[in-house]
N, C-alpha and C positions, 0 to 999 in steps of 0.2 A: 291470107288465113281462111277467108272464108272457100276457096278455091275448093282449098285442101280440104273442109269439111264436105264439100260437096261430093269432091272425087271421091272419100271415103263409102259417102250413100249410092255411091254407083256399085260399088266390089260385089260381086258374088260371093257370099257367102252362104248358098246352099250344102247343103250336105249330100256330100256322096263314099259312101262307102268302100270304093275303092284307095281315098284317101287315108285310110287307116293301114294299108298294107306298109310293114317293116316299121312302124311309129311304136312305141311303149302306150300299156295299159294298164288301170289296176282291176286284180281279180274282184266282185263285189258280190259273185255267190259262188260256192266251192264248184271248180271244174271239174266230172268225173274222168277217170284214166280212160285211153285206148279210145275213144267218140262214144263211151256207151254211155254218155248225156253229156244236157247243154247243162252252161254254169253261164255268169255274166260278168262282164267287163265294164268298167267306165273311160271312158277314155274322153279327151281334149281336142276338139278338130275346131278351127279357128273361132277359138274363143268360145266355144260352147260344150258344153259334155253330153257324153251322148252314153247308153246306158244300152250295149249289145249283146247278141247269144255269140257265146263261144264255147270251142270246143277244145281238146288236146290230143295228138297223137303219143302222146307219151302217161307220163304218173301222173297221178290226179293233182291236183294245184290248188292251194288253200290261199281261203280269202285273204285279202291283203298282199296277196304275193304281184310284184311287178310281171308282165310277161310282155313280148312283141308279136306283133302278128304278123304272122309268116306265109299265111294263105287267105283266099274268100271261098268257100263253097255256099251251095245254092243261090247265090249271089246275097246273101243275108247273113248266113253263121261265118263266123270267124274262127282260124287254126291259129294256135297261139301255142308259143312255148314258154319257157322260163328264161331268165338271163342269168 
């Protein structure tokens, strides 16, 4: 038992944001339609929430709404659509 708490404190558990590519997200401020603004997402990456700029190629996206992310641009904003 103790083994396995140990291996535990070994895991990388940094965040890298290409891990959120194709994973579900919740909208947490309204996305504007077409990129003509950032909106934010919360999303769950091993055990932790992380709170990102995202954007949409499509209609604007209201708070609350589940979406997946479908791309990274800048290596920071997130492309996300609806499901």
């Amino acid at each position: 038992m103790i083994i396995k708490q140990v291996q535990k404190l070994a895991e990388n558990n940094s965040f890298d944001i290409t891990n959120t590519l194709h994973k579900t997200a919740d909208v947490y401020l309204t996305i504007p339609e077409n990129k003509k603004g950032k909106g934010k997402v919360m999303i769950s990456i091993n055990g932790s929430f992380h709170e990102l700029d995202a954007m949409t190629e499509g209609d604007k996206i209201q708070t609350g709404t589940v979406v997946k992310i479908v791309k990274l641009v800048d290596n920071n904003i997130l492309i996300v659509e609806t499901l």
